[in-house]
LOKOLFI-968681 format. One line per field, with one value per residue (C-alpha): x, y, z negated; residue in three letters; residue number from 1. Coordinates in steps of 0.001 Angstrom, whole numbers, plus 500000, padded with zeros to 6 digits. Each point is the difference from the previous one (the first is absolute). Layout:
<recs>
u <- X	... .
v <- Y	... .
w <- Z	... .
aa <- ALA	... .
i <- NUM	... .
</recs>
This chain:
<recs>
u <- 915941	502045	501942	500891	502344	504039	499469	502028	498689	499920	501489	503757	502590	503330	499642	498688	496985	498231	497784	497227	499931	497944	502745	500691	501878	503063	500067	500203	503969	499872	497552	501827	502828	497952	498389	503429	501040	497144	498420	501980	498346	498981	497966	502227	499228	498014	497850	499191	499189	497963	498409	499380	498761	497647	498496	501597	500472	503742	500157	503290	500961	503554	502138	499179	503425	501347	502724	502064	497040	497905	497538	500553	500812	497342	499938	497078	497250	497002	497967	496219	497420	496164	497493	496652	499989	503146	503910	502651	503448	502561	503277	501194	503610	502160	502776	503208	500777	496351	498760	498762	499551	496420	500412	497951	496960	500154	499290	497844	497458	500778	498630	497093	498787	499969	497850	496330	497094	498809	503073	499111	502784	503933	501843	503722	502191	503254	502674	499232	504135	499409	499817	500218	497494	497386	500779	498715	497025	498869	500774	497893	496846	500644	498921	501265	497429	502102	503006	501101	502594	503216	499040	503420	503277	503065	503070	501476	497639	497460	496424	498253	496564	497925	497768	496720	498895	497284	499208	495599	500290 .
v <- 691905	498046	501925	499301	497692	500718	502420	502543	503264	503374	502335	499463	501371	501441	497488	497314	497915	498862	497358	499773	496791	498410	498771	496851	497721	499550	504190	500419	500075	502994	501798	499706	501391	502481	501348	499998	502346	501997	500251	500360	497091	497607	497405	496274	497100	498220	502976	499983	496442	500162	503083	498042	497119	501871	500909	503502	500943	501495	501999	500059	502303	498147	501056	497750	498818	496831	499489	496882	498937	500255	502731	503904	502414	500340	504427	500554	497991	500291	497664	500215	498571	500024	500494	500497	503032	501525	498728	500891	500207	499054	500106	502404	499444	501918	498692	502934	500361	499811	503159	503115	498613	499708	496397	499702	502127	497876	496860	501612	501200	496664	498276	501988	499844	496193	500414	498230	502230	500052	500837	503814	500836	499788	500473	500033	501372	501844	501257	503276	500986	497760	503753	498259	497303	502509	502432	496795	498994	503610	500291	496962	501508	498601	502188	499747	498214	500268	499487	496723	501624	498145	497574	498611	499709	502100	498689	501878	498607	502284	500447	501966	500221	498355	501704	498391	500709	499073	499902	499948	498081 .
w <- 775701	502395	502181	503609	500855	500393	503365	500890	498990	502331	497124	500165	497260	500603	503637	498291	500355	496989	499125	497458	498206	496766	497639	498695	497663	502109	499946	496695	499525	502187	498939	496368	502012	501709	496271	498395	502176	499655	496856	496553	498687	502459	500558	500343	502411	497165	499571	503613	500502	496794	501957	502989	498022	498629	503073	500044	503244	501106	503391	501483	503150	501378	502720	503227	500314	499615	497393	499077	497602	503208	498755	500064	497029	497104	500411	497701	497907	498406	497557	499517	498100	500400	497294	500907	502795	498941	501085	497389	501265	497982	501494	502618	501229	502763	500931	499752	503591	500841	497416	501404	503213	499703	499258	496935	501198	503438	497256	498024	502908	501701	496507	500095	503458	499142	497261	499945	500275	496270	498499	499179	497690	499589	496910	499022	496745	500935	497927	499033	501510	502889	502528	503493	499173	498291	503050	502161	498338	499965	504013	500604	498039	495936	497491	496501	496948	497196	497803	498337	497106	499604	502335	502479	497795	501296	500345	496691	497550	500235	501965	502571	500577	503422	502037	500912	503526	502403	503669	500682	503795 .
aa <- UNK	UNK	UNK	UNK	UNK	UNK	UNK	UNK	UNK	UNK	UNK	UNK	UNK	UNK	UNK	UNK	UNK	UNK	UNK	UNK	UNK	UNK	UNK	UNK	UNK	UNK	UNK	UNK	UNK	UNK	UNK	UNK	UNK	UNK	UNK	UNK	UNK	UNK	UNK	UNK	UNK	UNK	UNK	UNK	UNK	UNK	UNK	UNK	UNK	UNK	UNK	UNK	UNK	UNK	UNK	UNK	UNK	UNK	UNK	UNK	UNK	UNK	UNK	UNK	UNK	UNK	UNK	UNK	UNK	UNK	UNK	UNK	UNK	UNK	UNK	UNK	UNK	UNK	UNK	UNK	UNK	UNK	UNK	UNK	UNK	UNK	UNK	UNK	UNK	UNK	UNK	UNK	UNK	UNK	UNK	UNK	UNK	UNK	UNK	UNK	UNK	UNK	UNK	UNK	UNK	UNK	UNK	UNK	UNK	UNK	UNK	UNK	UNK	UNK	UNK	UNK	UNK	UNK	UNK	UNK	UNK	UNK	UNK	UNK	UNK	UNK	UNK	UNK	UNK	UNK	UNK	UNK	UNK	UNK	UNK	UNK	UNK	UNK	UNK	UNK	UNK	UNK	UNK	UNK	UNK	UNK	UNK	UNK	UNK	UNK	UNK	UNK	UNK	UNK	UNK	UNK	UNK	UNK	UNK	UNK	UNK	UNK	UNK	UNK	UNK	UNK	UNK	UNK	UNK .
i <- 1	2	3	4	5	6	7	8	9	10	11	12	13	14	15	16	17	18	19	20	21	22	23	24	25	26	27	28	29	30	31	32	33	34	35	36	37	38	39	40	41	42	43	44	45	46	47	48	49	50	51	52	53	54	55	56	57	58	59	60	61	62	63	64	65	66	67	68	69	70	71	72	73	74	75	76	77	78	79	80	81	82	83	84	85	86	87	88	89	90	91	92	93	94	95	96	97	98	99	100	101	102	103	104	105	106	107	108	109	110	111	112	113	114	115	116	117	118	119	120	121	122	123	124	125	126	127	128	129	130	131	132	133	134	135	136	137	138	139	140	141	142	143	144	145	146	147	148	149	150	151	152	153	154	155	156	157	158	159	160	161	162	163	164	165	166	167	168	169 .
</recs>
């Protein structure tokens, strides 16, 4: 599952080129700043270098443009991990200014055309409220396995329930 190296792509958002990239350690602080932004309880750097370290893999999709750091925007991300002939992803983040601009499904097909032969299966879990994801996954061909009750806590206290969903490749 490595992916190509840092090459500008041909899709370009809102003008801009993007780049798809493997993460690593020294990407971690952003994509903690990229998931706080995005998810109501999101992942920190630790829990992405732990990812990493534990041979996760994280998928990033970063503007092409050079900033004073010297690399380009993280706009999405994605972390995977292998068992056997299935991938699991287990983070999905979108950047604000980058949602419904066809950012994430870009990634997501991206991801998958870079997928090895044998893998035959790919699941997530999505908050059952989570609309615009579910309304992606379904566009790119998941179907929905079942329920997990009470699963992701809500910001008030109380729980909602995940969706389980699968893609057969």
């Amino acid at each position: 599952m490595n992916p190509p190296p840092d090459t500008v792509l041909e899709t370009f958002f809102s003008g801009t080129p993007m780049c798809l990239a493997q993460a690593n350690p020294s990407d971690c602080d952003a994509l903690a700043a990229l998931a706080r932004s995005a998810h109501s309880h999101p992942w920190s750097a630790k829990q992405y270098r732990d990812s990493l370290a534990s041979g996760h893999t994280c998928w990033i999709l970063r503007t092409a443009d050079e900033t004073e750091q010297g690399r380009g925007e993280i706009a999405a991300c994605c972390v995977v991990s292998r068992l056997f002939d299935e991938i699991e992803i287990l983070d999905v983040a979108v950047a604000p200014q980058w949602r419904r601009q066809g950012v994430g499904g870009y990634l997501l097909q991206r991801i998958f055309s870079e997928l090895p032969e044998d893998i035959a299966r790919v699941l997530l879990e999505v908050r059952a409220s989570n609309r615009p994801a579910r309304a992606l996954y379904h566009k790119l061909g998941f179907s929905e396995d079942g329920r997990r009750k009470n699963y992701y806590p809500k910001p008030d206290g109380s729980r909602e329930d995940a969706l389980l969903m699968s893609l057969v490749l």
